[in-house]
PDB file of N, CA, C and O in Angstrom:
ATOM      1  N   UNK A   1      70.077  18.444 -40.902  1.00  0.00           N
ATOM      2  CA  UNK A   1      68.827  19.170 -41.008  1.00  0.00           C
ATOM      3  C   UNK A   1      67.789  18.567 -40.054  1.00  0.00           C
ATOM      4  O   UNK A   1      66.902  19.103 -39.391  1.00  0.00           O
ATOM      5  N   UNK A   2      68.115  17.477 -40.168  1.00  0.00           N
ATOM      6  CA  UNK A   2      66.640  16.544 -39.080  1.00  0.00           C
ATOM      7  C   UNK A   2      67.265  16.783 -37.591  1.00  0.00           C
ATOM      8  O   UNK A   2      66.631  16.215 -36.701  1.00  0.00           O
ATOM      9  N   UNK A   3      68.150  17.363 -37.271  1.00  0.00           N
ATOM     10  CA  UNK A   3      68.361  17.575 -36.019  1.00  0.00           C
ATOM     11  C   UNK A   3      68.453  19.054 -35.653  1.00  0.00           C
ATOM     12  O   UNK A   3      68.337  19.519 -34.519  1.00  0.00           O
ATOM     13  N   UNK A   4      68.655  19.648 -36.659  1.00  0.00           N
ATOM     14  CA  UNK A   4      67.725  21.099 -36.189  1.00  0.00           C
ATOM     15  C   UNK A   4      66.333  21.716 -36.432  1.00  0.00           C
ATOM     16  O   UNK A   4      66.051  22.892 -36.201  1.00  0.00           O
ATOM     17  N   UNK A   5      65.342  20.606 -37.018  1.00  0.00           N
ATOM     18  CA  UNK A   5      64.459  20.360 -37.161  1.00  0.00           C
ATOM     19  C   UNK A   5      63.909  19.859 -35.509  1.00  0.00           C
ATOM     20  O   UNK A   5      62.796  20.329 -35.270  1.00  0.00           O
ATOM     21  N   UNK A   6      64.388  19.152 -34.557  1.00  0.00           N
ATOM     22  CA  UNK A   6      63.744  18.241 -33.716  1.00  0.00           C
ATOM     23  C   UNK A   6      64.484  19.510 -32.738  1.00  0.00           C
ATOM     24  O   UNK A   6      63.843  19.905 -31.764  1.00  0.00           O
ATOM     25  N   UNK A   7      65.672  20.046 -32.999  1.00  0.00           N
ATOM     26  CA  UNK A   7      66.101  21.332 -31.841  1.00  0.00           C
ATOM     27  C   UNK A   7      64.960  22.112 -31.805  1.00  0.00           C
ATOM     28  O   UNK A   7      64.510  22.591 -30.764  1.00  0.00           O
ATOM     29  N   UNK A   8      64.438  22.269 -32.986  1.00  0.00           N
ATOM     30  CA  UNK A   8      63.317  23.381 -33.138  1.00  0.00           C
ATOM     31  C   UNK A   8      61.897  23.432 -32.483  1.00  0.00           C
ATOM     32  O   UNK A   8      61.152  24.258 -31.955  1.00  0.00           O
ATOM     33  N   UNK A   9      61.922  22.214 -32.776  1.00  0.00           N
ATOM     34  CA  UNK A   9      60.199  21.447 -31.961  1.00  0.00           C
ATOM     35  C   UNK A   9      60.498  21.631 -30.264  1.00  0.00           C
ATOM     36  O   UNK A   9      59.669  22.092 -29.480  1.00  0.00           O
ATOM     37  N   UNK A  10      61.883  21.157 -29.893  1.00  0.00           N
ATOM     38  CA  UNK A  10      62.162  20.901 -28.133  1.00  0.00           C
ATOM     39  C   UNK A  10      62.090  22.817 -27.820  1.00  0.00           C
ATOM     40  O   UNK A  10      61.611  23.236 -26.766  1.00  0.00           O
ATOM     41  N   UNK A  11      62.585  23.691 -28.803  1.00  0.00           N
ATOM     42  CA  UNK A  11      62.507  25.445 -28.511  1.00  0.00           C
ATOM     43  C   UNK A  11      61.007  25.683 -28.334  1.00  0.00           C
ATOM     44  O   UNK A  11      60.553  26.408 -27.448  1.00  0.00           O
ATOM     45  N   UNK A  12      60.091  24.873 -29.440  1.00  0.00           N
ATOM     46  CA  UNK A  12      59.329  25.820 -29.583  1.00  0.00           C
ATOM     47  C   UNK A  12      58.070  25.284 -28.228  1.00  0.00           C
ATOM     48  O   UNK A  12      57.183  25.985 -27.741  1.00  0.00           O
ATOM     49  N   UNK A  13      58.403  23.864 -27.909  1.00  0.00           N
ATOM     50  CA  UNK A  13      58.026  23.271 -26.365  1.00  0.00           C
ATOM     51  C   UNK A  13      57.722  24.062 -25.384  1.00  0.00           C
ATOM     52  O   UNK A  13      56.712  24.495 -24.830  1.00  0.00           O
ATOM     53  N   UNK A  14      59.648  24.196 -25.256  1.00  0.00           N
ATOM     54  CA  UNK A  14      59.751  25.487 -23.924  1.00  0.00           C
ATOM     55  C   UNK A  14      59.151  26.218 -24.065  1.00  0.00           C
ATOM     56  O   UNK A  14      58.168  26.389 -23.345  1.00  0.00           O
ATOM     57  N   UNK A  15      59.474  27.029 -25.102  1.00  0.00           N
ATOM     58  CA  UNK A  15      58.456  28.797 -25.229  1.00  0.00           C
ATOM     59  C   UNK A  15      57.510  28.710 -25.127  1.00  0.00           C
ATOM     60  O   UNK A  15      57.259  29.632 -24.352  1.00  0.00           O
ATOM     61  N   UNK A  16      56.330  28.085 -25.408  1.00  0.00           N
ATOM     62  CA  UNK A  16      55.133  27.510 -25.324  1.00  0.00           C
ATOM     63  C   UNK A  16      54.843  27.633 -23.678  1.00  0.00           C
ATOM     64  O   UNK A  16      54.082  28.476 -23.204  1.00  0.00           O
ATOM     65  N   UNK A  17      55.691  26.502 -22.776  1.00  0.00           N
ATOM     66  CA  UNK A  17      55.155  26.571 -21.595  1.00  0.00           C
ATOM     67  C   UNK A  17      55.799  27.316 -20.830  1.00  0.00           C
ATOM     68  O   UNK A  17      55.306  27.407 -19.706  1.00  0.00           O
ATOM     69  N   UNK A  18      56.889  27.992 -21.043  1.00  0.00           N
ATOM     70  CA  UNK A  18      57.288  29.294 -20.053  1.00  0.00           C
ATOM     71  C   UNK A  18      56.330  30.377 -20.485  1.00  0.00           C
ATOM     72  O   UNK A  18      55.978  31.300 -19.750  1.00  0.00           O
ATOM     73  N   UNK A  19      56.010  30.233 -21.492  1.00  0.00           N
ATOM     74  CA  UNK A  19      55.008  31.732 -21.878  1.00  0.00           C
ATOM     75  C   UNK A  19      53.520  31.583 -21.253  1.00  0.00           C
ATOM     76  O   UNK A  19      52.813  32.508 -20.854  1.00  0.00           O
ATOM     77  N   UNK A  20      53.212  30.198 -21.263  1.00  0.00           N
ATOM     78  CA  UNK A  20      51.781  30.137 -20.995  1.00  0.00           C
ATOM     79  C   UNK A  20      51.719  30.202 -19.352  1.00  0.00           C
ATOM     80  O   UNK A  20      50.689  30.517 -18.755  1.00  0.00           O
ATOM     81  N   UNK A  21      53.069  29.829 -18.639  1.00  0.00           N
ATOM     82  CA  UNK A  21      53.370  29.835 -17.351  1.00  0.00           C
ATOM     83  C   UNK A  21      53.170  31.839 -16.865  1.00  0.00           C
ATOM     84  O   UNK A  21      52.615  32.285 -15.861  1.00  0.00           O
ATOM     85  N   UNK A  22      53.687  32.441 -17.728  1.00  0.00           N
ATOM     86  CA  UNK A  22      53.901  33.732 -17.068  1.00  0.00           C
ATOM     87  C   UNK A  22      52.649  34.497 -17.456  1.00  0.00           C
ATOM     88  O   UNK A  22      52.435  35.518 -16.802  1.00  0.00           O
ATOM     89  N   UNK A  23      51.823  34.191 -18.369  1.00  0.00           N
ATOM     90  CA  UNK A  23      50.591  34.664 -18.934  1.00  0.00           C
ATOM     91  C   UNK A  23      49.844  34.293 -17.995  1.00  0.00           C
ATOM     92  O   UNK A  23      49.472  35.197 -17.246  1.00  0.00           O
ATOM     93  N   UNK A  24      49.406  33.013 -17.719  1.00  0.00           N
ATOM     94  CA  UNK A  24      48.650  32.270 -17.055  1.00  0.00           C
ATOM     95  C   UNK A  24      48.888  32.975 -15.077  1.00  0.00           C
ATOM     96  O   UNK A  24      47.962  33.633 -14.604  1.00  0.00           O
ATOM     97  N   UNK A  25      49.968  32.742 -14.345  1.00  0.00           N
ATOM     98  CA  UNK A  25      50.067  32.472 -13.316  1.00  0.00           C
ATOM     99  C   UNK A  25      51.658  33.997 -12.746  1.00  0.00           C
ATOM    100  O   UNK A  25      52.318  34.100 -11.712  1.00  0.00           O
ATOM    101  N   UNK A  26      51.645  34.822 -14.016  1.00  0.00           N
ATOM    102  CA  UNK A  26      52.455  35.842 -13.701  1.00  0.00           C
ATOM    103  C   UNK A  26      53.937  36.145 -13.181  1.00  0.00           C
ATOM    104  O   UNK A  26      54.582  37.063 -12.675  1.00  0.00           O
ATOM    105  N   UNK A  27      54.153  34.312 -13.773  1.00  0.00           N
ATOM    106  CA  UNK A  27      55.625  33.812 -13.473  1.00  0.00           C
ATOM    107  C   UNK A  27      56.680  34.875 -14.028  1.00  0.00           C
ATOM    108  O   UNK A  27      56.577  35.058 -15.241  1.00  0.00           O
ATOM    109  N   UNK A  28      57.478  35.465 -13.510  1.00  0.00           N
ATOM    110  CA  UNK A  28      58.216  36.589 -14.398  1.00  0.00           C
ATOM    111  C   UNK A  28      59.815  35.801 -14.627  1.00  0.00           C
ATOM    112  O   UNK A  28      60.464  36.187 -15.598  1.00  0.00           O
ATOM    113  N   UNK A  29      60.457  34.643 -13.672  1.00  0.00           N
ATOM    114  CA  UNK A  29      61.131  33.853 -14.179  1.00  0.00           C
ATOM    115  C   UNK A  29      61.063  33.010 -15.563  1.00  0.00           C
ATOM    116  O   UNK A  29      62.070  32.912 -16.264  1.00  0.00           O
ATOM    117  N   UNK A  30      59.792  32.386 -15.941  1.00  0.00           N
ATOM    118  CA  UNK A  30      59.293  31.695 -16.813  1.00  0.00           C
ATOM    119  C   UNK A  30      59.271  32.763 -18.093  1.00  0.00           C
ATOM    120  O   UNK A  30      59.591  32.226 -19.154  1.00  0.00           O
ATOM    121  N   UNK A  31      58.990  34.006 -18.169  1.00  0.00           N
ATOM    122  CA  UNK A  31      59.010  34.961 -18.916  1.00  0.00           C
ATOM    123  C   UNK A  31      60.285  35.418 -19.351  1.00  0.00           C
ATOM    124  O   UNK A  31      60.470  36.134 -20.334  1.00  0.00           O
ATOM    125  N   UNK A  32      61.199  34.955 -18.545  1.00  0.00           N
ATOM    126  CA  UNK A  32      62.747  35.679 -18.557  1.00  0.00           C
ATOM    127  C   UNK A  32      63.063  34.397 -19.938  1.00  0.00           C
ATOM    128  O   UNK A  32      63.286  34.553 -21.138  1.00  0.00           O
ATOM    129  N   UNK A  33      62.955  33.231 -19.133  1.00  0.00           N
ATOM    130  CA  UNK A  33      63.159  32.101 -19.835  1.00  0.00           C
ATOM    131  C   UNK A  33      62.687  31.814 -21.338  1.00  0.00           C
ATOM    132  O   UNK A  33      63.408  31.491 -22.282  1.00  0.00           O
ATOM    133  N   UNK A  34      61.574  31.972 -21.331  1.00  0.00           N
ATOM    134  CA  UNK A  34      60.789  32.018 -22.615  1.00  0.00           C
ATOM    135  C   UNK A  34      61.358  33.291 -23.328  1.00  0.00           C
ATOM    136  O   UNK A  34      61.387  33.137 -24.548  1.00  0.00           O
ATOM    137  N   UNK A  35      61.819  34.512 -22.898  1.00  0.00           N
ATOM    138  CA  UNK A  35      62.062  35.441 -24.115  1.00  0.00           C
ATOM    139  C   UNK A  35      63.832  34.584 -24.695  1.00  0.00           C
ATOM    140  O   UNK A  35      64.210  34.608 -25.866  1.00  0.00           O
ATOM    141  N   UNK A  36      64.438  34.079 -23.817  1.00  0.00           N
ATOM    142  CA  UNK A  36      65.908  33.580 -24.192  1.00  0.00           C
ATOM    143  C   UNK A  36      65.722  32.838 -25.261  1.00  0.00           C
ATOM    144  O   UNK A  36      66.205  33.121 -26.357  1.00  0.00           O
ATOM    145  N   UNK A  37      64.798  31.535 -24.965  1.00  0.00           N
ATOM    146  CA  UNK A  37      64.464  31.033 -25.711  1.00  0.00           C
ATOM    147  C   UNK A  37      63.789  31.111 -27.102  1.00  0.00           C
ATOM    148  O   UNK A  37      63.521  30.273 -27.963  1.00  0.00           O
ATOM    149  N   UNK A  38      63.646  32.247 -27.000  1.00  0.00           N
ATOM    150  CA  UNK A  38      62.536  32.922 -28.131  1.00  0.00           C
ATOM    151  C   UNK A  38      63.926  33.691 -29.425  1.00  0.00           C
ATOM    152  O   UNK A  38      63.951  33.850 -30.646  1.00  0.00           O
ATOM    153  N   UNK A  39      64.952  33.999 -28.209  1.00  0.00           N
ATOM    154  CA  UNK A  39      66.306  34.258 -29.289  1.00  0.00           C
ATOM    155  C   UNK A  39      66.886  32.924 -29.913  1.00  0.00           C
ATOM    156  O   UNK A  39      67.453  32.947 -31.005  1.00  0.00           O
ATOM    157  N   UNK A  40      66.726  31.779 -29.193  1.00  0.00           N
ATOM    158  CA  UNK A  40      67.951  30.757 -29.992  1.00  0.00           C
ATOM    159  C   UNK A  40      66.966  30.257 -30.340  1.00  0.00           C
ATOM    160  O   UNK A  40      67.283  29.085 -30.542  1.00  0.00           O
ATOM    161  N   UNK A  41      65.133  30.467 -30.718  1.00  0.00           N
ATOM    162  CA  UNK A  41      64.588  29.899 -31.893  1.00  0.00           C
ATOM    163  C   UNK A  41      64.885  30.847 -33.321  1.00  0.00           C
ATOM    164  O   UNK A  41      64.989  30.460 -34.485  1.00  0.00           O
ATOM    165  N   UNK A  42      64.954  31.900 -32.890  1.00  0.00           N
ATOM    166  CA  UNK A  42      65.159  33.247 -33.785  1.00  0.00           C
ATOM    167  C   UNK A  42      66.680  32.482 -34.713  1.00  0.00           C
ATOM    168  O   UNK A  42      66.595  32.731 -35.916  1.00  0.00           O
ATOM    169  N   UNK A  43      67.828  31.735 -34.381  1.00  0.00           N
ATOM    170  CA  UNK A  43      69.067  31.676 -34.696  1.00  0.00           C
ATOM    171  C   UNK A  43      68.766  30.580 -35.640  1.00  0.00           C
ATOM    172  O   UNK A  43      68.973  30.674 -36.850  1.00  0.00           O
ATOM    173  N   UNK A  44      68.283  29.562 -35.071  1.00  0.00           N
ATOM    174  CA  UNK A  44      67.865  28.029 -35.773  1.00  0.00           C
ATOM    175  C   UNK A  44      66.825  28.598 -36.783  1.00  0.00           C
ATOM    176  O   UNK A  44      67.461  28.687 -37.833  1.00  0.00           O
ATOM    177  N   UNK A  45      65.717  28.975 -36.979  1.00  0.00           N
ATOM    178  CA  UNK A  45      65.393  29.521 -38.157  1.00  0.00           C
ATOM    179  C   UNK A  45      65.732  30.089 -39.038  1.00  0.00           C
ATOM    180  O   UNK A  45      65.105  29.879 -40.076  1.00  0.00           O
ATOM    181  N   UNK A  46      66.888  31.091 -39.077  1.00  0.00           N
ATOM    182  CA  UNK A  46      67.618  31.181 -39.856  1.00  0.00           C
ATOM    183  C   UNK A  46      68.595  30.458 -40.164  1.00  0.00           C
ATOM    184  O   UNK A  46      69.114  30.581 -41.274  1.00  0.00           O
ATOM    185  N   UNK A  47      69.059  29.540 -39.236  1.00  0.00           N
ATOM    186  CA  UNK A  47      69.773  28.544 -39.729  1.00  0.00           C
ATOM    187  C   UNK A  47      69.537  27.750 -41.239  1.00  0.00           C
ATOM    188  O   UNK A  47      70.126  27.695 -42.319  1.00  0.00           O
ATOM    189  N   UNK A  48      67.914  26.994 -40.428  1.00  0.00           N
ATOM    190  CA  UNK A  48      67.115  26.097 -41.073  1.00  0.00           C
ATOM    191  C   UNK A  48      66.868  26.752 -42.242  1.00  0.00           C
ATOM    192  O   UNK A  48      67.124  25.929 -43.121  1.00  0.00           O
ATOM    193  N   UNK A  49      66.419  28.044 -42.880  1.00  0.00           N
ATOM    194  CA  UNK A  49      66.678  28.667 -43.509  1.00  0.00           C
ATOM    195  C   UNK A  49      67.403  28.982 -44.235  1.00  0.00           C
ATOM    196  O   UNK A  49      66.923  29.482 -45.252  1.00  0.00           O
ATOM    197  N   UNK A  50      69.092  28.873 -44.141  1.00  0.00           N
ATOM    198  CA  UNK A  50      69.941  28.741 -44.771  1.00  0.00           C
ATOM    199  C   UNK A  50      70.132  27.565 -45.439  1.00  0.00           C
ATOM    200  O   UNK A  50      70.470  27.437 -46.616  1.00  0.00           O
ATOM    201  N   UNK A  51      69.874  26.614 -44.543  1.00  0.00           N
ATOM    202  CA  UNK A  51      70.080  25.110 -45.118  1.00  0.00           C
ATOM    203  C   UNK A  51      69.425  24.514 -45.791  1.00  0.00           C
ATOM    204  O   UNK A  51      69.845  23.482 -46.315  1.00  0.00           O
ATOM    205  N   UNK A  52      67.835  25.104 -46.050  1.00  0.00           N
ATOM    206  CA  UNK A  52      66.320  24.396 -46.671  1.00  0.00           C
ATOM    207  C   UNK A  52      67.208  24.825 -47.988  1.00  0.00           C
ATOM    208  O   UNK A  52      67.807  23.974 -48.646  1.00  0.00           O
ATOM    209  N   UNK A  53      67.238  26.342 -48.336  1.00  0.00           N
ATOM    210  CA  UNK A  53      68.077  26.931 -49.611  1.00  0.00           C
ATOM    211  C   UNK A  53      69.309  26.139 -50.049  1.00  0.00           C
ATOM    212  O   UNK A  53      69.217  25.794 -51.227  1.00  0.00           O
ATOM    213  N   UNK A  54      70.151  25.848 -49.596  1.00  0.00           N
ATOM    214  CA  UNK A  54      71.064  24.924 -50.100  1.00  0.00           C
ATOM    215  C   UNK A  54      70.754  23.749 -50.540  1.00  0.00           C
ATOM    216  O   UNK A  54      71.283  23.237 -51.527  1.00  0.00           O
ATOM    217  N   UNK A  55      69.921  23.252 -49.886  1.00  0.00           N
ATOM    218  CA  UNK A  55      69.482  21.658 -50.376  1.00  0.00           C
ATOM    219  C   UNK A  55      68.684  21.672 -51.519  1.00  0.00           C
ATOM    220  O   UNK A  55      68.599  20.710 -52.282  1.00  0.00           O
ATOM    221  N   UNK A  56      68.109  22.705 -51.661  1.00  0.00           N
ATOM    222  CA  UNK A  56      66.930  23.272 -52.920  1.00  0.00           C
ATOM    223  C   UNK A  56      67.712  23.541 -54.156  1.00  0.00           C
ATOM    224  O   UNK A  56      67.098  23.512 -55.223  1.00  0.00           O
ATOM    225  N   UNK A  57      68.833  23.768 -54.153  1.00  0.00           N
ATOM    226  CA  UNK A  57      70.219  24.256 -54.901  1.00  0.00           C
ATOM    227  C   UNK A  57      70.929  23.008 -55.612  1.00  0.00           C
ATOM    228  O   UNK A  57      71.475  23.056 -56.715  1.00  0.00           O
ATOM    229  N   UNK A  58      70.836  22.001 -54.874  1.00  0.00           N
ATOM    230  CA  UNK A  58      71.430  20.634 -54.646  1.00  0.00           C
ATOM    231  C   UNK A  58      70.749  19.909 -56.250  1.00  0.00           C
ATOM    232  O   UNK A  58      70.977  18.736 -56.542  1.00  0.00           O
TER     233      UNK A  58
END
């Protein structure tokens, strides 16, 4: 859990500065990047999600 916890923080990094990159300065690479990224935070939340529930179960 503590390591898809710290995956989550390094996703939500990127997205952060590819987004503020293509907002800011109209980077459309950085935008490509940031939406990818925006899917494998989408996966780990439900992950993390699955797993908060199990341990709550425990």
């Amino acid at each position: 859990m503590k390591n898809l916890v710290e995956t989550l923080k390094a996703n939500f990094e990127a997205f952060a500065k590819d987004a503020e990159s293509q907002i800011a300065n109209g980077n459309k690479a950085a935008g490509q990047r940031a939406r990818k990224v925006s899917l494998d935070i989408e996966k780990a939340l439900k992950d993390f999600r699955k797993k908060s529930i199990e341990d709550t179960k425990k």
